[in-house]
C-alpha positions in Angstrom: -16.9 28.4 0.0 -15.7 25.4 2.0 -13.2 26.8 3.8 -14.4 29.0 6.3 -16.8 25.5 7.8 -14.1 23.4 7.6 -11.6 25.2 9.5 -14.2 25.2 12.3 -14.5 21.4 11.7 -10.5 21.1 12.3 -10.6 23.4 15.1 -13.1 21.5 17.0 -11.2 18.0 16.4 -7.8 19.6 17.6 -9.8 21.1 20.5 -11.4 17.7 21.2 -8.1 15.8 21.3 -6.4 18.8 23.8 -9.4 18.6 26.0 -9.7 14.6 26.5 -5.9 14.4 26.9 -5.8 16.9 29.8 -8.2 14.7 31.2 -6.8 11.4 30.7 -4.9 11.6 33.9 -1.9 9.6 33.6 -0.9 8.1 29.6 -1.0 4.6 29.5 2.3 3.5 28.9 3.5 0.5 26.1 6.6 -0.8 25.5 7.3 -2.9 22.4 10.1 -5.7 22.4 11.3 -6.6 19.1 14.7 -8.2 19.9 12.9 -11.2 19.0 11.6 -11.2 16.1 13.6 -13.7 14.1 11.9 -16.2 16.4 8.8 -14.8 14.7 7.6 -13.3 18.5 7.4 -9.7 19.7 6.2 -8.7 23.2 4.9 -6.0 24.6 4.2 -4.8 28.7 1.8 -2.4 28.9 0.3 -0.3 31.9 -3.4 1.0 31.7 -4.9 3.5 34.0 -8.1 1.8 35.7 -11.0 2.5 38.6 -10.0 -0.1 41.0 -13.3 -1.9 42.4 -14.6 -2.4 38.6 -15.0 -4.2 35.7 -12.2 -2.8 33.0 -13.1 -3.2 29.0 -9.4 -3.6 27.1 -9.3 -4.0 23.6 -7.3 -4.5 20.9 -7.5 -2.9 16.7 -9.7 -5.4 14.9 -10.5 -2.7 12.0 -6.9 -1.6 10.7 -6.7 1.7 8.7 -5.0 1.1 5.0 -6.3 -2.6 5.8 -9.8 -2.1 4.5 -11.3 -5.1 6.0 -11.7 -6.6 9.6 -8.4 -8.8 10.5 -5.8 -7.2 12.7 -3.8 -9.7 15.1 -6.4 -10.8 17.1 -5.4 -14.5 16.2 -2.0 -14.0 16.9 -2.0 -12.2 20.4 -1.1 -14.9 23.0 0.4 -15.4 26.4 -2.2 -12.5 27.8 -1.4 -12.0 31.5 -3.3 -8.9 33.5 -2.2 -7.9 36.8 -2.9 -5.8 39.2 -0.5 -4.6 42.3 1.6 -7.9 41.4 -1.4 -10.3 41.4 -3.0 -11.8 38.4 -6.4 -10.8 37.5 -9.5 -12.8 36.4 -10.3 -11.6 32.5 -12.7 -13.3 30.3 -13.1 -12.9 26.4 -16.5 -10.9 25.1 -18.7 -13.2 23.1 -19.5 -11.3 20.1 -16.6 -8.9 20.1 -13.7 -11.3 20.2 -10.9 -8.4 20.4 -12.4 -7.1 23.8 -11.3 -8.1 27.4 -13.6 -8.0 30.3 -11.1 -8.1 33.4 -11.9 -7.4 37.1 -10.4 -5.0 38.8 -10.0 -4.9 42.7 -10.0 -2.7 45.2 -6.8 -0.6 45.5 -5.7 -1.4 41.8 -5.8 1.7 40.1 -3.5 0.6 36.8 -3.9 -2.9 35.4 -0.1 -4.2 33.7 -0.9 -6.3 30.8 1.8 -8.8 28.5 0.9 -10.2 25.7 2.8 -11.7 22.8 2.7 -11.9 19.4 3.4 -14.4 17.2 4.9 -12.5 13.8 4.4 -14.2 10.1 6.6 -12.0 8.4 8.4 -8.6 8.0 11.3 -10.1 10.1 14.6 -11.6 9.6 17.5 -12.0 11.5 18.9 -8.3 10.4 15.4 -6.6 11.2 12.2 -5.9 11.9 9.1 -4.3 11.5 6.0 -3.2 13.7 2.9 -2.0 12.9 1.2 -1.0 16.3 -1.6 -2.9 16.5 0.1 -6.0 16.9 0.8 -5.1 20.6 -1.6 -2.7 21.3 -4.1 -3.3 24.1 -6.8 0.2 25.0 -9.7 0.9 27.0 -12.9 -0.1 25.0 -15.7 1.9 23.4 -13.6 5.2 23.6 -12.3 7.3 20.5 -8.9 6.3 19.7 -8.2 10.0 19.4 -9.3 10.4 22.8 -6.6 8.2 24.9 -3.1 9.2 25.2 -0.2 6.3 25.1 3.2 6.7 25.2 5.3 4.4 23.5 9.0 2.8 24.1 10.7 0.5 21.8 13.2 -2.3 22.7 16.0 -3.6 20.1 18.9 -5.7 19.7 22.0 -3.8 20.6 23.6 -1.9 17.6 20.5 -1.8 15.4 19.0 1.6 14.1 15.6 2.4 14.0 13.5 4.7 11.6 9.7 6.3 12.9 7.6 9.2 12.4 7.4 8.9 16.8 9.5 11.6 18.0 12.1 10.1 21.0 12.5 11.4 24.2 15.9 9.5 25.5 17.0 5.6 26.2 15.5 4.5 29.1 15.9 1.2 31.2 14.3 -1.8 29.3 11.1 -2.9 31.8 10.7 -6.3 33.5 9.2 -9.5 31.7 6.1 -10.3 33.0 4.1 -13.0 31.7 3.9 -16.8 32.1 6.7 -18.7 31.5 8.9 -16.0 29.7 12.2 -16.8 31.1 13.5 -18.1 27.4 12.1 -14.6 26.2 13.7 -11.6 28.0 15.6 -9.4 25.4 19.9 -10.2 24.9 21.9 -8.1 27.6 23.0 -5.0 25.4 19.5 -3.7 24.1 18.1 -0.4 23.9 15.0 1.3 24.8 14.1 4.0 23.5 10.9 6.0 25.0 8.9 8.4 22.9 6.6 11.6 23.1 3.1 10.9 24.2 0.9 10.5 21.4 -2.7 9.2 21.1 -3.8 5.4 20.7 -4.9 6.6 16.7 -1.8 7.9 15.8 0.2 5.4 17.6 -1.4 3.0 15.5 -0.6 5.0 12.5 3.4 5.5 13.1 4.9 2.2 12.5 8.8 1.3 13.5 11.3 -0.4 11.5 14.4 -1.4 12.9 17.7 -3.4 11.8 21.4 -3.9 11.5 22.4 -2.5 8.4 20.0 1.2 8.8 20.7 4.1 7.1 18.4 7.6 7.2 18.4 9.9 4.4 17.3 13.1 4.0 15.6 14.2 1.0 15.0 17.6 -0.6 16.5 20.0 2.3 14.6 22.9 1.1 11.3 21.5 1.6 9.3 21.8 4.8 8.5 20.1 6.7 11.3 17.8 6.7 11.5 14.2 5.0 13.5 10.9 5.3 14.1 7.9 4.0 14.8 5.5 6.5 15.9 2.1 5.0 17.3 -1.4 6.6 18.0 -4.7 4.7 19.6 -8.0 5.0 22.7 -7.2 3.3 24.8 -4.1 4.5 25.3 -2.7 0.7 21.2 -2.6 -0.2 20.5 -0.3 2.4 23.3 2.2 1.0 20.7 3.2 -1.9 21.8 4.2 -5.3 22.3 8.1 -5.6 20.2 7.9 -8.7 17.3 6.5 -6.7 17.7 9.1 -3.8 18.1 11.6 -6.3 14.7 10.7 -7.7 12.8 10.2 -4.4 13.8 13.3 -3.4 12.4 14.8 -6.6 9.1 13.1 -5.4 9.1 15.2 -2.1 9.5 18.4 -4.6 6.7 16.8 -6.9 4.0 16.2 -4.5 5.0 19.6 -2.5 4.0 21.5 -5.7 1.6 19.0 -7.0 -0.5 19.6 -3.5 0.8 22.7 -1.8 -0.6 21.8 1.5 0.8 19.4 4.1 -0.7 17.4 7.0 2.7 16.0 9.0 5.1 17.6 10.9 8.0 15.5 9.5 7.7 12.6 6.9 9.3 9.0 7.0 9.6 7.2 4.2 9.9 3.4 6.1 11.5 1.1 3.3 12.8 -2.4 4.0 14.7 -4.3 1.6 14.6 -8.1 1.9 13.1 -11.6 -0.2 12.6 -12.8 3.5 10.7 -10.4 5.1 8.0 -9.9 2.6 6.4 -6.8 0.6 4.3 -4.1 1.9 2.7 -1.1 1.3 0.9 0.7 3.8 0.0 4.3 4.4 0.6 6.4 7.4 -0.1 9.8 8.2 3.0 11.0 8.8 5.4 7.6 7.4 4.5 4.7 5.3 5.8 1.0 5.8 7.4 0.5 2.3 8.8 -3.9 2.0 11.0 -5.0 -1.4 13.0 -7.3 -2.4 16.8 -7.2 -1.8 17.4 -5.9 -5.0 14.2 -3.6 -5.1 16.0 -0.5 -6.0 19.6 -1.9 -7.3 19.1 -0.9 -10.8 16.4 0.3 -13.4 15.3 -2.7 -14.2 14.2 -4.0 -10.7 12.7 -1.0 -10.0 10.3 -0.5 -12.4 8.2 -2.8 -11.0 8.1 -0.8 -7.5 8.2 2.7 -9.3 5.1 4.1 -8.3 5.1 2.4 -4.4 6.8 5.3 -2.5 4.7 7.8 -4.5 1.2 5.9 -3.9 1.9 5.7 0.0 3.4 9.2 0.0 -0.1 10.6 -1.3 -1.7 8.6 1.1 -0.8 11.3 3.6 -3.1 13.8 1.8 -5.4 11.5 0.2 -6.7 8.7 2.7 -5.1 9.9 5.7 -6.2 13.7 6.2 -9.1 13.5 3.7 -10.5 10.2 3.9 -14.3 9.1 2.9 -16.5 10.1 6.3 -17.6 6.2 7.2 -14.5 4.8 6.2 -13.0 6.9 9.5 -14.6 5.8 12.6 -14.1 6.5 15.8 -12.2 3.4 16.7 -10.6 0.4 16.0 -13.5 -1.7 16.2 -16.8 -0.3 13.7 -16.5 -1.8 10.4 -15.6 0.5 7.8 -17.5 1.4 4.5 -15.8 1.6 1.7 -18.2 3.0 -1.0 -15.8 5.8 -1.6 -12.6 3.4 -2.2 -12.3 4.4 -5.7 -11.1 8.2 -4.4 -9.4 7.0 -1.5 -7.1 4.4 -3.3 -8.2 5.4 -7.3 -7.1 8.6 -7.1 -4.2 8.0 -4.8 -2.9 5.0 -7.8 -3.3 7.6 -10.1 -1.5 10.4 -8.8 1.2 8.1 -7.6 1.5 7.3 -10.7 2.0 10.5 -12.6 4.3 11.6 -9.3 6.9 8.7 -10.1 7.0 9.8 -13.8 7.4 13.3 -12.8 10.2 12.3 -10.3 11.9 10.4 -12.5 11.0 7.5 -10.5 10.4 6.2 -14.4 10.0 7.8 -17.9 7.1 8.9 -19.0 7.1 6.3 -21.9 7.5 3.3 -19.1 4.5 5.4 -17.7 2.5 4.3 -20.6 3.3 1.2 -21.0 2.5 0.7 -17.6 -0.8 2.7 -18.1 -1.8 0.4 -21.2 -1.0 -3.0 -19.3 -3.1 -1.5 -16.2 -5.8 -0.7 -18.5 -6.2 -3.7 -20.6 -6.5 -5.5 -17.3 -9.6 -4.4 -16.7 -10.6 -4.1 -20.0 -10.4 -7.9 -20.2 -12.2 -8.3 -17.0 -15.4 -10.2 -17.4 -17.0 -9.6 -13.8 -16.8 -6.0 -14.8 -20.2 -7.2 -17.1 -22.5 -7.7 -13.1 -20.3 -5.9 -10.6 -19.7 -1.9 -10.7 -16.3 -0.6 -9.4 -18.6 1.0 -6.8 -19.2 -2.6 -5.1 -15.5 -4.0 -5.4 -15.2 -1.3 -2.6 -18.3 -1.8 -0.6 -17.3 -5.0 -0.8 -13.9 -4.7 -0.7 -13.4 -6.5 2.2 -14.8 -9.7 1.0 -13.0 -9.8 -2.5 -9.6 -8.3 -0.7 -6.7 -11.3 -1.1 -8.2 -14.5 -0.9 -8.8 -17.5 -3.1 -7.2 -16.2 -6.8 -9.3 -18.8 -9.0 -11.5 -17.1 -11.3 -10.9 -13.8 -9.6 -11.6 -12.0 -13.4 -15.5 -13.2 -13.0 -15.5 -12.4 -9.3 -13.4 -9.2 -9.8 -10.8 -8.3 -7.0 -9.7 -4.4 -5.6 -10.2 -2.9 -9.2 -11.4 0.4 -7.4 -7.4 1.0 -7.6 -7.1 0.7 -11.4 -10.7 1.5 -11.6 -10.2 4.8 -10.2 -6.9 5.5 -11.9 -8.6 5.8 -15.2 -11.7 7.5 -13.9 -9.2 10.5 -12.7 -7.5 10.4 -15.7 -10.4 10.7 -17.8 -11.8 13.7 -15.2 -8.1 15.4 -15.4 -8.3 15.4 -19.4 -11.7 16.2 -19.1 -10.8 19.3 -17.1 -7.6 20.4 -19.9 -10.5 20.1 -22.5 -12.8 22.0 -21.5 -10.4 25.1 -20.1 -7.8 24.7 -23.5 -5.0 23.0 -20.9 -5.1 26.0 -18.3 -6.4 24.0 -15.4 -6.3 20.6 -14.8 -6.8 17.5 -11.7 -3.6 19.8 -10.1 -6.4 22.8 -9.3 -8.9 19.8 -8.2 -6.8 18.4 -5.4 -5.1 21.8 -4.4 -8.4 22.6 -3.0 -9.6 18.9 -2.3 -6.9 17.9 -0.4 -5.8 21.0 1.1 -8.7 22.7 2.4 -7.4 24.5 6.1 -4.0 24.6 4.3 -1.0 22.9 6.7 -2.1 20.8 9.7 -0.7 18.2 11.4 -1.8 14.7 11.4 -5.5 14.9 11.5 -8.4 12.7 9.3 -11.2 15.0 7.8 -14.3 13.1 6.3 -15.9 14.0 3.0 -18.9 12.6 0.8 -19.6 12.3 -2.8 -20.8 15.8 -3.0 -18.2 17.5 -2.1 -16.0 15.6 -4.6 -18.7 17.3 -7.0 -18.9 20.8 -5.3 -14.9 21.1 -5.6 -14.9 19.6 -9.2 -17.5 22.7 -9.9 -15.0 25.2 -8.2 -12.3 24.4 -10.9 -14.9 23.9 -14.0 -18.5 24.0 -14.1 -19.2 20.7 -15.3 -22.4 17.9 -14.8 -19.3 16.1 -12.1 -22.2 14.2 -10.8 -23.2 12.2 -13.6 -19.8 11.9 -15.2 -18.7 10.3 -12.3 -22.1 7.9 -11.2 -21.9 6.7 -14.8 -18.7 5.5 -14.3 -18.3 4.3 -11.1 -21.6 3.3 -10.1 -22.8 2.2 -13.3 -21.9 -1.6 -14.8 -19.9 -0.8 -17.7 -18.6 -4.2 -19.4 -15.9 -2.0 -20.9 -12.7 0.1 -18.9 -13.2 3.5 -19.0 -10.2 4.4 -22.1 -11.1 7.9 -22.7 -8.4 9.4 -20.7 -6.1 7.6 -22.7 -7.6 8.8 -26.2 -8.5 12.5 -24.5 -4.7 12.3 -23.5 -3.8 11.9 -27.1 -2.8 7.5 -27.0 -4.5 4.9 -28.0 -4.8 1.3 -26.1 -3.5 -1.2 -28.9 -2.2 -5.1 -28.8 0.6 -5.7 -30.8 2.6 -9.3 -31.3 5.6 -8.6 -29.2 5.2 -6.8 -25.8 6.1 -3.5 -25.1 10.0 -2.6 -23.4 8.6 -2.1 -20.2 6.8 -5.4 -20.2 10.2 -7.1 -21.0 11.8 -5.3 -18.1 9.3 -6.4 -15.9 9.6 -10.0 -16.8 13.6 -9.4 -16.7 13.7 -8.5 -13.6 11.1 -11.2 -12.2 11.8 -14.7 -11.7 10.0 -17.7 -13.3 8.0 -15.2 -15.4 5.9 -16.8 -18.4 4.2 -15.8 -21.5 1.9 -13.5 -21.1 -1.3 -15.1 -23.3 -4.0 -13.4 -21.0 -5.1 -11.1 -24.3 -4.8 -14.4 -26.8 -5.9 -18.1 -25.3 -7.7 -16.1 -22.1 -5.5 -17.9 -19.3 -2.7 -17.2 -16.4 0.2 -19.6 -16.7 3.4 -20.3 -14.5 6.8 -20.8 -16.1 6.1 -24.5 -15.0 2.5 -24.7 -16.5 0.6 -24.4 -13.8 -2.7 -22.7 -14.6 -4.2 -19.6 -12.6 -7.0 -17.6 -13.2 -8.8 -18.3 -16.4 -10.9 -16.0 -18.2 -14.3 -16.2 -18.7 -15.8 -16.8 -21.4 -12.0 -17.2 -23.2 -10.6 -19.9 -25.4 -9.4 -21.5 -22.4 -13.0 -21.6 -20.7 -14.3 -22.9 -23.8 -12.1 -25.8 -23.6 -13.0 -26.7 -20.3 -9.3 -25.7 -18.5 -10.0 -24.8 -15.2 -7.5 -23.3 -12.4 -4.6 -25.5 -10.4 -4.4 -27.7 -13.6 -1.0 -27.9 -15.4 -0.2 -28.0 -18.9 2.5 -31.1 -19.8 2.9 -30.4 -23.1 2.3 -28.2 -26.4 2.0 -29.7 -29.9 4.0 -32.7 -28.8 6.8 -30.5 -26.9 7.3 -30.7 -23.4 5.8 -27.2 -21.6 7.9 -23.9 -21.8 7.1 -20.6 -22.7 9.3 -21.5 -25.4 6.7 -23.9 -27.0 3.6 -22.2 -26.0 4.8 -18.9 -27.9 5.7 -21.4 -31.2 2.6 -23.0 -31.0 0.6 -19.5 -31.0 2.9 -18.4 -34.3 2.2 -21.6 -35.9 -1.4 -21.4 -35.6 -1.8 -18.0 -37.3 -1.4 -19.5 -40.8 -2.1 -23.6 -39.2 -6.2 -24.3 -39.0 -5.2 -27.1 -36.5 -5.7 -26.3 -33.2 -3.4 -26.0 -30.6 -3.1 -29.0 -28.7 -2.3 -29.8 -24.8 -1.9 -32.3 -22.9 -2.6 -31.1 -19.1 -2.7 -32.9 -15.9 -5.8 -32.7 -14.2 -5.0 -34.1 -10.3 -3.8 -37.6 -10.9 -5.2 -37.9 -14.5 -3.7 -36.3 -17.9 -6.2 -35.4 -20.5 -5.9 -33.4 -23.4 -7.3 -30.2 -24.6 -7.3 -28.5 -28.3 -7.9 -24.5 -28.4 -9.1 -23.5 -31.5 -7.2 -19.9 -31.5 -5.2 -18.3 -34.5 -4.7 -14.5 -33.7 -1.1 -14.7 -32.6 0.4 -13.1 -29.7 -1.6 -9.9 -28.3 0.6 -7.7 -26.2 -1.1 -4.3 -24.5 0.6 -1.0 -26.0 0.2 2.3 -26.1 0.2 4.6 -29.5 0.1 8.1 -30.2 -3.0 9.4 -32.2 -1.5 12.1 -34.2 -3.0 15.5 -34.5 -4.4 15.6 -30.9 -3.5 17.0 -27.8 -0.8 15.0 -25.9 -2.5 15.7 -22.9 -1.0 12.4 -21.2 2.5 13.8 -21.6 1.6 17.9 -20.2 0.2 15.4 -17.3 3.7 13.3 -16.8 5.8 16.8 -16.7 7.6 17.8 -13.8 6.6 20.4 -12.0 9.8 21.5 -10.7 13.1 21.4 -11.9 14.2 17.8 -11.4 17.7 17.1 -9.7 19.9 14.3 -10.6 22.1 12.7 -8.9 26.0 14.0 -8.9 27.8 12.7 -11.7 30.5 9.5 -10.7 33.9 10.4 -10.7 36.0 9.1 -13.5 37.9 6.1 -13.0 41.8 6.5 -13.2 44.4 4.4 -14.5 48.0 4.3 -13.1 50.4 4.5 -16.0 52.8 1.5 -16.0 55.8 1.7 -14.4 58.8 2.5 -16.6 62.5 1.7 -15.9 
């Protein structure tokens, strides 16, 4: 057994952090100024415990948990002022490790102040705004981020509330603006500072603030502990009310993954959500919140959220799945030691899978939208060519070269498919378990010990390795783990991995119309287009601008290529309209399909020589087997709705 080692593993890392805090004398202390943001700038003063007569190493996160790849701010932190005792101090950048600070400390200086500024891109309007720590953060160098304790204080406009997993203290006098030439800068009269527990540089990285106008903090499932919010701002006052359906459903989520995982690494859990089309999307997991970004209209009604059904739910599991159990090199130390990401495909995989099957069970949507969700996922990567040289493996050892980026021909180069990747891979394990114990244990047993090993903890990160993915697979069912798993993940397979889907009792199909949720989505979405991915192999814009292209497709045959735009289709000006006649017409018409597309500053045209129709991923039951795929999508609890509206009465008129 596991359990009895690893307990002496978390011991030693909670004794660790006790001992080294004790030590750090004095915390440094860090206070973040957000009241102007909708100039796109935050601030921050900062004051760092130093030997005076030395050379001090600061630094700031270059390596950003939930990132996956080496950015951080580093570009964007400006106006960088140290002082010491009132007077500035020399500093010079390192060479080779661009985010580190070499400054000189004199005699009698024994805490260096810092400024610095940042220049924001988004997550900010003029209703709110959004910090993820390492934007301001500045920390000694080459020393655990567990290791240093910080306390943090946050400055907003005046009347705005603010939601955090940071646990505050009181309101405390907003600090002095240092730096050069900040006079236009100092926060409105009227602002608030709030100052918050000491914490450690890691986790203050990993508790993100939103603030705004128009906040609201919900609670969700009472009866659950620990305790868990959702903490929502948005442009418009009325978006950040929430529909009662919605909070109904999210907190079904909370009961879902309580059951589902029966273990839990937080002392309290925020649910950050902003709701905004000028701020920007995210989706990033915390330990003990995540930093959730929507449009406006996110959650208004069924059909808009659809598309962001699974979002809370993904980042919830993060908490268990990437935050306390996290692949051993993708956790370092600190901030600044690349990260490996071999292991990507259980860190994210099986974190888009169970989020997933948590929004279904919540409610979040129906298990039939969670099909037809499934299908489009998994005809995806079916049509992927790259798939044909590249393993799911590499697309996370590499994942932070392929992550973003230039979109052109991203189907031969393959992208962050370890998400989808992985999805199906746990699928096909979790049917793989029902079969071989008749539907008596399942992936429920597998993360019940996986992910809760030492049982509740607070925010902590425990590394693992392949083996014990094997080792706790054994515990459930004895099984060869180790080559189901190599064979599909490390292995090039030209072909998805679909038998989940058929051990869950569906088939993966293409029909000539696409399925409901596929309409929704395209509903709810503006300037979507015909979806001809599965037919003439390209990506196009309701304008007829070309994306990605498939290779080896009709469309590569014929030379299209991304950027270029399609003018017309059989002698009709572009629309989706035409393209989707065009593709009926040549099922029974030999003649191609002819294009005329603009090519940069020349028009040429191009015949495809396709007559298949319209091909539309869909997901069918295969009668007379297990429905393994629904058992999966079942709550676990009994779900709560919300309370049914009042009826609407009608005054009788009036009578003389």
């Amino acid at each position: 057994m596991l359990k009895p080692a690893y307990l002496m593993v978390a011991a030693a890392m909670s004794a660790c952090v006790t001992v080294n805090l004790s030590a750090q004398k004095m915390p440094i202390q860090i206070t973040a100024d957000l009241t102007e943001g909708a100039r796109h700038l935050y601030h921050a003063e900062i004051d760092i415990p130093v030997k005076p007569d030395s050379t001090a190493d600061f630094i700031t996160p270059r390596w950003i948990p939930g990132t996956h790849a080496p950015g951080g701010p580093l570009a964007d932190l400006v106006g960088v002022v140290f002082t010491g005792n009132g007077q500035t101090l020399k500093w010079r950048r390192d060479d080779v490790q661009l985010a580190e600070f070499h400054v000189t400390v004199p005699k009698g200086v024994t805490s260096v102040h810092v400024h610095v500024d940042s220049i924001v891109a988004g997550r900010v309007t003029t209703k709110m705004s959004v910090l993820e720590w390492e934007r301001l953060m500045m920390y000694p160098a080459n020393v655990p981020t567990k290791d240093i304790a910080i306390q943090p204080s946050v400055t907003v406009p005046a009347g705005w509330g603010t939601g955090t997993a940071l646990k505050p203290i009181s309101t405390v006098p907003t600090p002095a603006v240092t730096g050069v030439d900040e006079g236009a800068h100092a926060p409105a009269p009227g602002s608030v500072t709030t100052k918050y527990n000491v914490t450690t540089a890691e986790q203050l990285e990993d508790s993100p603030v939103i603030t705004g106008l128009y906040f609201h903090e919900f609670p969700l499932a009472p009866e659950v502990t620990p305790k868990h919010f959702l903490d929502v701002v948005s442009d418009d006052p009325e978006d950040s009310k929430m529909r009662p359906e919605t909070l109904a459903e999210i907190g079904n989520l909370v009961r879902e993954a309580d059951a589902n995982y029966a273990s839990h690494h937080y002392s309290e859990y925020h649910f950050l959500l902003t709701l905004s089309d000028r701020a920007g999307g995210e989706g990033l997991e915390h330990g003990q919140s995540s930093d959730n970004g929507v449009g406006e209209k996110g959650f208004a009604d069924d059909a808009h959220q659809l598309g962001e059904a699974d979002l809370l739910a993904h980042e919830f599991t993060h908490s268990w799945n990437g935050k306390y159990r996290r692949p051993a090199r993708l956790y370092q130390p600190d901030f600044a030691t690349a990260q490996q990401g071999d292991l990507m495909w259980v860190y994210e995989g099986m974190t888009q899978y169970w989020g997933n099957v948590l929004a279904a069970r919540a409610g979040l949507k129906s298990q039939e939208q969670y099909r037809d969700m499934l299908a489009m996922s998994a005809a995806q990567l079916d049509y992927k060519s790259g798939r044909s040289w590249r393993s799911t493996e590499d697309t996370g050892i590499a994942g932070s070269l392929i992550r973003g980026g230039n979109q052109n021909w991203v189907n031969w180069r393959r992208g962050q498919d370890y998400y989808q990747e992985g999805e199906l891979v746990w699928l096909d394990t979790d049917t793989k378990i029902r079969q071989l114990t008749d539907n008596k244990k399942s992936l429920n047993d597998f993360v019940k010990i996986f992910l809760g090993k030492g049982g509740n903890t607070g925010p902590l990160v425990v590394g693992y390795e392949f083996p014990e993915l094997v080792k706790d697979l054994n515990e459930v069912v004895k099984f060869d783990w180790d080559t189901f798993l190599r064979e599909r993940i490390m292995n090039i397979n030209p072909r998805a991995d679909l038998d989940g889907i058929e051990h869950g009792g569906y088939k993966l199909v293409y029909l000539d119309h696409p399925s409901k949720s596929e309409r929704t989505l395209a509903s709810s979405r503006r300037g979507s287009a015909i979806n001809v991915w599965y037919s003439l192999g390209l990506r196009v814009a309701a304008d007829g601008t070309l994306g990605d292209i498939r290779w080896n497709g009709v469309a590569d045959k014929a030379k299209l290529a991304p950027g270029e735009k399609i003018i017309s289709v059989n002698g009709m000006v572009f629309s989706s309209d035409s393209l989707k006649a065009a593709l009926l017409k040549a099922k029974t018409d030999p003649a191609p399909i002819h294009l005329l597309v603009q090519q940069e500053d020349a028009i040429m045209p191009i015949d495809l020589d396709y007559h298949d129709g319209e091909k539309y991923p869909a997901m069918v039951r295969v009668e007379g087997t297990p429905a393994y795929l629904d058992d999966i999508t079942k709550p676990l609890t009994t779900p709560q709705h919300a309370p049914a509206a009042a009826p609407t009465t009608t005054a009788a008129p009036a009578t003389n």
